[in-house]
C-alpha positions as CSV (number, residue, x, y, z in Angstrom):
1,X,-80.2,36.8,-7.1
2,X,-78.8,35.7,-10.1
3,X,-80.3,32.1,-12.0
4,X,-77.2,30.0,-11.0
5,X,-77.6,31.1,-7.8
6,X,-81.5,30.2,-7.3
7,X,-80.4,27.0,-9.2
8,X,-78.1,26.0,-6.5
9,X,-80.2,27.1,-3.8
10,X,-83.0,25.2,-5.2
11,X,-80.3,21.8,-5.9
12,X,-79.4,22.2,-2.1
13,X,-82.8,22.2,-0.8
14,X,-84.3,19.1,-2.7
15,X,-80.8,17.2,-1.7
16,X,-82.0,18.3,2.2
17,X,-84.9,17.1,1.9
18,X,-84.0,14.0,0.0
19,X,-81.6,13.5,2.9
20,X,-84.4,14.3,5.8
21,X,-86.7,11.3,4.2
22,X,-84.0,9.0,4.5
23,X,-83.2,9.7,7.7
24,X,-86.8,9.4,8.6
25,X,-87.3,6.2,7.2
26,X,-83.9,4.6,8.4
27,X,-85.5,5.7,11.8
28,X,-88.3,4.1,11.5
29,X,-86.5,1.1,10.2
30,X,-84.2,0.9,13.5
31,X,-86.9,1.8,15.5
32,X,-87.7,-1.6,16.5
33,X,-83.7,-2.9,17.1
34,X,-83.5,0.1,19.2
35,X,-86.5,-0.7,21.2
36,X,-85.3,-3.7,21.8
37,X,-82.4,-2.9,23.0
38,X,-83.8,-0.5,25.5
39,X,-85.8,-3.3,26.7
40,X,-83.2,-5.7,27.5
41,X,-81.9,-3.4,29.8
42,X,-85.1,-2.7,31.5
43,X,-86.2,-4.5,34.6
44,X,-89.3,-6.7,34.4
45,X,-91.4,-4.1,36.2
46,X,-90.6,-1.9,33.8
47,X,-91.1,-3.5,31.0
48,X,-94.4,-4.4,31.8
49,X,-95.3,-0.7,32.4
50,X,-93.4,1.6,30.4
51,X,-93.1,1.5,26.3
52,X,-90.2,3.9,26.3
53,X,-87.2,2.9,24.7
54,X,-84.9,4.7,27.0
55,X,-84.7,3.0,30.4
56,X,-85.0,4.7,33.4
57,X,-83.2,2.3,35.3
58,X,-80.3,-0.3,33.3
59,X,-79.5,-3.1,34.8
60,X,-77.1,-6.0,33.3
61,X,-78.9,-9.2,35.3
62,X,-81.1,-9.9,32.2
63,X,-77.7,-10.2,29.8
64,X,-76.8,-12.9,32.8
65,X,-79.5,-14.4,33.2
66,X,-79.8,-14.9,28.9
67,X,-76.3,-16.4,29.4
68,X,-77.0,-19.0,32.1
69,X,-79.8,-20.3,29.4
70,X,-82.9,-21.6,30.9
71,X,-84.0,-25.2,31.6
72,X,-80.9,-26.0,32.9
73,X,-79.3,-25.3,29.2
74,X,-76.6,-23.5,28.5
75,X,-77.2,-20.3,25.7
76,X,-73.9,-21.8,24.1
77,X,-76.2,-25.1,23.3
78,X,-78.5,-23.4,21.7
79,X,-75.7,-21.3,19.8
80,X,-74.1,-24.5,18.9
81,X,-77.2,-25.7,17.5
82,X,-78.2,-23.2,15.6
83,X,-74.4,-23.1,14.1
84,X,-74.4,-27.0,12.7
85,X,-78.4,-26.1,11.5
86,X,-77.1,-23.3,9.7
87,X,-74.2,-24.3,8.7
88,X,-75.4,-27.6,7.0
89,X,-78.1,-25.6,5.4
90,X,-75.3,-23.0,3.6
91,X,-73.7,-26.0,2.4
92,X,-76.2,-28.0,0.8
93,X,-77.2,-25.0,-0.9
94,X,-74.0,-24.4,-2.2
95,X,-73.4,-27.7,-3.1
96,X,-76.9,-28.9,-4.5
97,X,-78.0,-25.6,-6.0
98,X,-74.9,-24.9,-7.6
99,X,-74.6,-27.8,-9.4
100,X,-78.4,-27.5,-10.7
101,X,-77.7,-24.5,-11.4
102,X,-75.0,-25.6,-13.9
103,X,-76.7,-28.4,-15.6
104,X,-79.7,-25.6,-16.6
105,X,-77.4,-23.6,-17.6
106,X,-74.2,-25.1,-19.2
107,X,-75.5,-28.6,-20.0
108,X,-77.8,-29.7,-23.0
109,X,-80.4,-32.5,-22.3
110,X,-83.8,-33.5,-23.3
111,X,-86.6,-31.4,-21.2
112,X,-84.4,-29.0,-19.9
113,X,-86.5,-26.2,-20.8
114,X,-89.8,-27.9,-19.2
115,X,-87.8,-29.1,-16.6
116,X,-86.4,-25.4,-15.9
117,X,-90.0,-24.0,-15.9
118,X,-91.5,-26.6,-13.5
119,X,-88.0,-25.8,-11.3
120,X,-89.0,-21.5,-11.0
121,X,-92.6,-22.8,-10.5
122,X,-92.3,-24.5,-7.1
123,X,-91.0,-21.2,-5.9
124,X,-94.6,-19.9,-6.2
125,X,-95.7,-22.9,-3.9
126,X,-96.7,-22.0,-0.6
127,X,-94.2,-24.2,1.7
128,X,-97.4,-25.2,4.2
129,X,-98.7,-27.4,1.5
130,X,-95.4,-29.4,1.1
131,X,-95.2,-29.6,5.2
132,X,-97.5,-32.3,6.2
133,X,-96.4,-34.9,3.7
134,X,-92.8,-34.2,4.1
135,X,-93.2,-34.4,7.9
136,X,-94.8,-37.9,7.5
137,X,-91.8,-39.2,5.4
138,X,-89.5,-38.0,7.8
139,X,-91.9,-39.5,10.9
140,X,-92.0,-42.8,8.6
141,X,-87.8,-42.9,8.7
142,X,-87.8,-42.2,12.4
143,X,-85.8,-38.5,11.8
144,X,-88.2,-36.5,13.7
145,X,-86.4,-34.7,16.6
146,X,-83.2,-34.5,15.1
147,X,-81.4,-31.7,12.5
148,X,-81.7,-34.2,9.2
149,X,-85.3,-32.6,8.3
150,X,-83.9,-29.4,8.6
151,X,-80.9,-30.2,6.9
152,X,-80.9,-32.7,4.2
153,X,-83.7,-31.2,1.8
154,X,-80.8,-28.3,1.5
155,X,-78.6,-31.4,-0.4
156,X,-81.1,-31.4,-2.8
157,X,-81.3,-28.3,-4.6
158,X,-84.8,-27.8,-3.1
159,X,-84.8,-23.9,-3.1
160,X,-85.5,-22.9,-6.2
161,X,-85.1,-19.0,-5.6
162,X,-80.8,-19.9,-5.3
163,X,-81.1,-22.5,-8.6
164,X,-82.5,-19.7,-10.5
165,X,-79.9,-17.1,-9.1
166,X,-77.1,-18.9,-10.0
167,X,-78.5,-19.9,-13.1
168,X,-78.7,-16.2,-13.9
169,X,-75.1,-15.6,-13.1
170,X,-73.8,-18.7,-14.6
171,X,-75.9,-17.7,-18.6
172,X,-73.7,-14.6,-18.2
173,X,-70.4,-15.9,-17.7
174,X,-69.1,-16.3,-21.6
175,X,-69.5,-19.5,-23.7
176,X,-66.0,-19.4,-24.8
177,X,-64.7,-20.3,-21.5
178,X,-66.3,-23.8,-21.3
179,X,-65.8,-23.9,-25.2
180,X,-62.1,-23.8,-24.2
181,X,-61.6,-26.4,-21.2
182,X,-63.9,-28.9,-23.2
183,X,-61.1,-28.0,-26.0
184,X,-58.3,-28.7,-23.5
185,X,-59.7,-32.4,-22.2
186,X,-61.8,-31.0,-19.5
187,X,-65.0,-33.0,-19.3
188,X,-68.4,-31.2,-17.4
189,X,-67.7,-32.2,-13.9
190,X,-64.0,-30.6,-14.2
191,X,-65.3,-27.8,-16.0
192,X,-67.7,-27.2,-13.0
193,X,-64.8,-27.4,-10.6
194,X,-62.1,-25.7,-12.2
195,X,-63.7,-23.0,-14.6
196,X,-67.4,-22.1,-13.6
197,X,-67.4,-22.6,-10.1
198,X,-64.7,-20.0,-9.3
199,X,-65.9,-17.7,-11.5
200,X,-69.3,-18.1,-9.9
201,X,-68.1,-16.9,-6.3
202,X,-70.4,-13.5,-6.4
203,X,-73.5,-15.9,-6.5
204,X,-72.4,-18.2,-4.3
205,X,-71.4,-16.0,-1.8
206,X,-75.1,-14.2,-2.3
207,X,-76.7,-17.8,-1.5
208,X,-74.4,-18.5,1.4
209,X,-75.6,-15.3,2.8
210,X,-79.5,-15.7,2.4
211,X,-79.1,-19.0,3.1
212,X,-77.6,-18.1,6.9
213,X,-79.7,-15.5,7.7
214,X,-83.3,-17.2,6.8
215,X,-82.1,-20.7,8.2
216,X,-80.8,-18.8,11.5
217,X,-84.2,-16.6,11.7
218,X,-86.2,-20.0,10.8
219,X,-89.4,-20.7,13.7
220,X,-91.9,-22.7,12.2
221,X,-89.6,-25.9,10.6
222,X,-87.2,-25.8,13.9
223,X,-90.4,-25.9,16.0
224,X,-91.8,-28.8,14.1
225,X,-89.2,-31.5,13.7
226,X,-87.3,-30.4,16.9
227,X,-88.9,-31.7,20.4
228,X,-86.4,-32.2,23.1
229,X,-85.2,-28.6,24.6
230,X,-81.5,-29.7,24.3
231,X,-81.9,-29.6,20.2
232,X,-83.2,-26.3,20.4
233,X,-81.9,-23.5,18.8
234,X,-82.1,-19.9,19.5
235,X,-85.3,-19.0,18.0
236,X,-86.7,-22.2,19.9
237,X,-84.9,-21.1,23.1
238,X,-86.7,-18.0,23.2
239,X,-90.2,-19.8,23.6
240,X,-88.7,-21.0,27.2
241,X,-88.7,-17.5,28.6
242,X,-92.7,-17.6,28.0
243,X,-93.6,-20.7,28.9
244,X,-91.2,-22.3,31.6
245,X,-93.4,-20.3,34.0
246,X,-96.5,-18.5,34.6
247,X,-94.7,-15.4,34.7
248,X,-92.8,-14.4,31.6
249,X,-89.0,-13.3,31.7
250,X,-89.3,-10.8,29.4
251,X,-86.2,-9.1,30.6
252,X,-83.9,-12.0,29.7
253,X,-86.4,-12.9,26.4
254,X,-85.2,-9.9,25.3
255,X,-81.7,-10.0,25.7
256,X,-81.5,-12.9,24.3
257,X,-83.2,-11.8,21.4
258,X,-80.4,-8.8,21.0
259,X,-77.9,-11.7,21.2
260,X,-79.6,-13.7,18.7
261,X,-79.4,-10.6,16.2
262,X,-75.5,-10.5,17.1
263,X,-74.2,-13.1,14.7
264,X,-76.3,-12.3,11.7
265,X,-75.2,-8.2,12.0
266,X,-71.7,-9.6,12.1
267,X,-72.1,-12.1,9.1
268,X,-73.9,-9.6,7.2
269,X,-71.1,-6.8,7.8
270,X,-68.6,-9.2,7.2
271,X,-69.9,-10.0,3.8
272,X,-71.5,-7.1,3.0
273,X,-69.4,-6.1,-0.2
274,X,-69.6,-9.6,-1.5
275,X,-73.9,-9.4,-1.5
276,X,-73.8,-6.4,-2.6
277,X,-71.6,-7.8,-5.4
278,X,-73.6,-10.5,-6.1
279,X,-76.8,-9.3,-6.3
280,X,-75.4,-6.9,-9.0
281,X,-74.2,-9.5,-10.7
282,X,-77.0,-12.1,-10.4
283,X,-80.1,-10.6,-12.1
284,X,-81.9,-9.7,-8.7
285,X,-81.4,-5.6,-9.3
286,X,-83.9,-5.4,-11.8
């Protein structure tokens, strides 16, 4: 066997390999969804008594059941809820962060660098020590129960993590641009909205997408500012299935877990060439 050949040979074995450990860890990575899955088509008997992810028996009741809701609340409320959460979270990043974003890194003012550095340092803040006092203003203003705690800090630029992103993105975007619509009469808030916010559409678009998926995943602030079931959104809703009863509906829990991944697989799909753009263009690939 000649050396180009036990070259190839030896190319095309470490590429199968290389191949074989992917496949094993996306397996293990989809392991879970695909458990779940299987699940949600399993009756509550079982559920309870078998942990394999095919079913021996599928049955559709617990897709029905998920979409009749529970409590006497339709799935589509909770849907709708989580939309306007969501969705008001997505824009006050945008809107807040961005223009943070391009004061730190297009403006010159006094303490900008201090002011920067305390910015990236509340990122290493654990949120839990922020919760009780910022639960007591909103208790004090009477917004407890209703989507304004969950919302409004978005409006002002309290993420850090997207600040500094866009930051990142905006320091690269070249000097001569600004240079040239300050030349031209532009003053900074046209600048923002003519020049470097279009330009910036890669980070935004990154932000928009974090934004979605960790406000549609959120548990812990939706549980404690939201108290009436009909505000509830679909991570809420799913507590129902547990405790409306003695006995758990697992079946329908876990369909309406598999429709609560739904809308983030699409969103992510739909955008995925966009984050993928944006993180390569935002600092975050190292």
């Amino acid at each position: 066997m000649s050396t180009l050949t036990m070259a190839l040979t030896s190319r095309r074995a470490r590429r199968a390999v290389w191949h074989l450990v992917c496949l094993g860890l996306l397996a293990a990575l989809l392991y879970p969804v695909a458990w779940l899955v299987g699940m949600s088509f399993k009756p509550a008997e079982e559920i309870v008594s078998s942990l394999s992810i095919l079913p021996k028996q599928i049955i559709g009741s617990n897709y029905a059941e998920a979409f009749q809701g529970s409590s006497g609340i339709s799935i589509w409320r909770f849907f709708a809820n989580s939309v306007i959460v969501a969705g008001g979270c997505v824009a006050g990043n945008l809107l807040s962060c961005s223009l943070a974003a391009y004061a730190f890194a297009k403006l010159r003012f006094r303490l900008r660098g201090p002011l920067f550095a305390f910015m990236i340092a509340t990122i290493m803040l654990p949120y839990h020590v922020m919760l009780i006092p910022q639960y007591t203003i909103f208790q004090k203003l009477g917004l407890v129960d209703t989507f304004i705690p969950l919302i409004l800090p978005k409006f002002l630029a309290t993420d850090a993590f997207f600040v500094f992103l866009i930051v990142q993105f905006m320091r690269g975007l070249p000097r001569d641009l600004s240079d040239a619509a300050r030349i031209d009469g532009c003053g900074p808030v046209r600048a923002f909205r003519s020049v470097i916010l279009p330009l910036s559409r890669p980070a935004l678009v990154t932000t928009a997408i974090f934004t979605f998926i960790w406000t549609w995943n959120d548990f812990l602030m939706q549980l404690i500012y939201l108290n009436d079931p009909g505000k509830y959104t679909l991570p809420l809703a799913l507590r129902l299935y547990v405790d409306q009863t003695s006995e758990s509906s697992y079946g329908p829990m876990f369909a309406m877990s598999v429709l609560t991944l739904v809308p983030i697989v699409l969103f992510f799909f739909a955008f995925q060439r966009l984050l993928v753009e944006g993180v390569a263009t935002t600092g975050l690939n190292g």
